[in-house]
N, C-alpha and C positions, 0 to 999 in steps of 0.2 A: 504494500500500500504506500502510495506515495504522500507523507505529511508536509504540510505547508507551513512554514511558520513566519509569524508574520507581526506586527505592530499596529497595534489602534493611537490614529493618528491624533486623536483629540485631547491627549494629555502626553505632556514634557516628558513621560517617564519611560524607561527603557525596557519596561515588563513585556517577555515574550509570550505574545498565544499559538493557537496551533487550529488549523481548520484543513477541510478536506476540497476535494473539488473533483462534485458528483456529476455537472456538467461538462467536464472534461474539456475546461478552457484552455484554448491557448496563452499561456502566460510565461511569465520573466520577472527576476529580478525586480524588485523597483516598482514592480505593477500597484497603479491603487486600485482599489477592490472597496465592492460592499461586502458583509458580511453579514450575516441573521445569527444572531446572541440573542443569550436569553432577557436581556435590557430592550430589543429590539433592534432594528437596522441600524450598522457600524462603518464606518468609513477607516481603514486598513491601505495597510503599504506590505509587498511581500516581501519580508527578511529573504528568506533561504529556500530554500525542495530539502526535504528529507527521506531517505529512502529505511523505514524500516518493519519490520515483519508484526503480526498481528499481537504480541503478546507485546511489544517495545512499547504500543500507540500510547498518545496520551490519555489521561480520564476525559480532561473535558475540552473537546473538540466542538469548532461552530463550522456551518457552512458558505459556500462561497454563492453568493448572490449571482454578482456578474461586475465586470468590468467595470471602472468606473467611466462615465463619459465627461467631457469639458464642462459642461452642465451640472453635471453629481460634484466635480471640485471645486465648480463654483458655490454650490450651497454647502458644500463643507467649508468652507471660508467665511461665508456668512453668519452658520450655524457654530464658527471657532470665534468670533468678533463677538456677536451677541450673549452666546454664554461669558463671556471676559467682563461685559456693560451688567450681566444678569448678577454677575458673583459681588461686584461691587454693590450695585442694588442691595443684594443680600446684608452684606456689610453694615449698610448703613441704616436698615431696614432692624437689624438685630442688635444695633446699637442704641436705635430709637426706644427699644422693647425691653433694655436693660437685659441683655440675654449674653450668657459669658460665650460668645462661641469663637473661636479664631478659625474663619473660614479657610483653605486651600487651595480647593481648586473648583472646577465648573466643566462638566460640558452638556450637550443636547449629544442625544441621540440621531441618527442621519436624519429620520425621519421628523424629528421635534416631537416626537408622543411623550420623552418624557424629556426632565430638565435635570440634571443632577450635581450637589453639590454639597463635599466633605468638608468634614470640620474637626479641629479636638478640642475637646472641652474636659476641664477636671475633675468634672461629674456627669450626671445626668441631666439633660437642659429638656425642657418641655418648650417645644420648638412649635407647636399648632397653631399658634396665633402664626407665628411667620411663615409655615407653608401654605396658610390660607392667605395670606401677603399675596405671597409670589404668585402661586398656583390663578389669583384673579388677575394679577398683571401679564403675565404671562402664557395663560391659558392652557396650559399644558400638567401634565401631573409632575407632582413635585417631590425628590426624594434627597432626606437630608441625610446622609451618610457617616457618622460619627466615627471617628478612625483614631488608631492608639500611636503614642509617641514615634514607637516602631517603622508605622505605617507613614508617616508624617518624615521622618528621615528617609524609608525608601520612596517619598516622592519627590520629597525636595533636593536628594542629593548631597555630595560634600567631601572632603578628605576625610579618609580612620588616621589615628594614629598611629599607622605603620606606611602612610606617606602615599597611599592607593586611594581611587574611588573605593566610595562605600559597598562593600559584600551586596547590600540589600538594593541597593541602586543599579547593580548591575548585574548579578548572577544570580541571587537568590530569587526564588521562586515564591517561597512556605517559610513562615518563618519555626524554626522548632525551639523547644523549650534549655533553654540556658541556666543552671544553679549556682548559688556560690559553693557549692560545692567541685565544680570541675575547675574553679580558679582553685581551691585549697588540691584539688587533685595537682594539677602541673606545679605545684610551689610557689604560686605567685604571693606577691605580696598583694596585700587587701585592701585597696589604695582607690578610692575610686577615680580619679583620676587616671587610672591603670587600667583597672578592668571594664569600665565602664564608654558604651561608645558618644556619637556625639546626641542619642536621643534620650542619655541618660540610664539606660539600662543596661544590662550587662553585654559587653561583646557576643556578639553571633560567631565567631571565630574560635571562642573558647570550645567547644564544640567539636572544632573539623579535629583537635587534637587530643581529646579526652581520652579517648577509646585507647590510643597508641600508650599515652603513659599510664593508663589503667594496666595495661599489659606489660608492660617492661617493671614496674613493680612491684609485678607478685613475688617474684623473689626476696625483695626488699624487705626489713621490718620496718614498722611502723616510726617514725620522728616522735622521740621521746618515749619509748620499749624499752625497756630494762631488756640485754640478749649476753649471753654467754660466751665469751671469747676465749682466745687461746692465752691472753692474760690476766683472765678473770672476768667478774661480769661488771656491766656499763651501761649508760645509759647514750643513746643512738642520738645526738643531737645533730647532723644534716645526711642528705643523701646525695647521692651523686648518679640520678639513673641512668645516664649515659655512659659513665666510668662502670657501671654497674657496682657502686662502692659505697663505701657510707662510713661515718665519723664516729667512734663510741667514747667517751671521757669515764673514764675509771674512776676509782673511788678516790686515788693519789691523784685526781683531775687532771694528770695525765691523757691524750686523745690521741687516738690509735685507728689508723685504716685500714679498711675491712674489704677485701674484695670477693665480690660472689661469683659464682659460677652459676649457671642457670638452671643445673639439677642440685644446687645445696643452696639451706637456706638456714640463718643463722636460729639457734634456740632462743624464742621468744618468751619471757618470762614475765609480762603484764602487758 
């Protein structure tokens, strides 16, 4: 099966979707496209052709409408101008109402059936007086989309500090669940400025590497274990899990290195 994958062009962000093409268009590169989503008609650019087998496919896949015409670009242009005019409205519309919401972004559906536009807010905001605002200015159905810090960083973009675009701005798909626990896993220090990305919550990064130092220290004892050595017993104050080695201070506070081998492991005694 051939997967298409492609970009909806009505928002700044670089999130890839994926759609099929049942009419068996002639296409390329670069093509704009409508699409049929479950929001309704989508205005799209085609990323790339994918070729792979039935068990690769993606979960959720839209279809390919047709082509777009000079005409269809032209009202995506119109329908990108007026959601832009619409979000400010919003703004100042929600500022009138004393309503906490920090808007983001806007668009219209190709078709204008619906108008949609995110916000975060640090609670729950009872927004119905301003959808029935908008919804009579605009005439269209109206959907206010609450979105989490997270989500607000994979739209807006930015450097990590490791000197890259942001994971979430430009690969990440889903976001999964991150603990303080896989920073105490790799040794990090607890520093939020450290561990923490620019949305405030924990790096999404911590993650890609959790699993590898979960594995490399099984061997290891525990930081701060009482183990038994060849010069008496100690207490394990650092590790080394790439040396595969580790520190233990004896009772004479003496500290002594310890090298493991990956079928021994030292006697653990707390």
């Amino acid at each position: 099966m051939k997967i298409i994958e492609i970009k909806f062009l009505e928002l700044d962000d670089k999130k890839k979707d994926y759609c099929y093409d049942e009419e068996e268009l002639s296409l390329e590169k670069g093509q704009k496209i409508l699409v049929e989503t479950k929001q309704g008609l989508r205005f799209a650019q085609i990323s790339d052709f994918l070729e792979t087998d039935e068990k690769n496919v993606p979960e959720e896949m839209t279809k390919i409408i047709k082509k777009a015409t000079f005409k269809d670009q032209e009202q995506y242009k119109r329908n990108r101008q007026e959601s832009k005019e619409a979000l400010k409205y919003a703004i100042r519309a929600a500022k009138d109402l004393n309503l906490d919401m920090h808007f983001l972004d806007s668009y219209y559906t190709f078709d204008r059936k619906q108008l949609y536009l995110s916000y975060v807010a640090d609670a729950r905001v009872d927004f119905r007086e301003l959808a029935k605002i908008l919804a009579q200015k605009y005439k269209t159905r109206i959907e206010l989309r609450q979105i989490g810090v997270r989500d607000k960083a994979k739209k807006v973009g930015g450097i990590g500090p490791c000197g890259l675009f942001l994971c979430c701005n430009t690969f990440l798909k889903d976001f999964t669940s991150v603990s303080i626990n896989m920073a105490k896993n790799q040794l990090l220090a607890l520093n939020p400025s450290k561990i923490n990305g620019l949305c405030g919550r924990l790096l999404c990064c911590l993650t890609y590497e959790d699993e590898t130092y979960t594995e490399l220290k099984k061997d290891l004892p525990a930081l701060g274990s009482i183990v038994q050595t060849k010069e008496g017993a100690g207490k394990v104050v650092s590790l080394d899990i790439f040396q595969r080695s580790y520190k233990v201070e004896l009772k004479n506070k003496e500290q002594i290195e310890v090298k493991v081998n990956p079928n021994e492991t030292a006697e653990n005694h707390s």
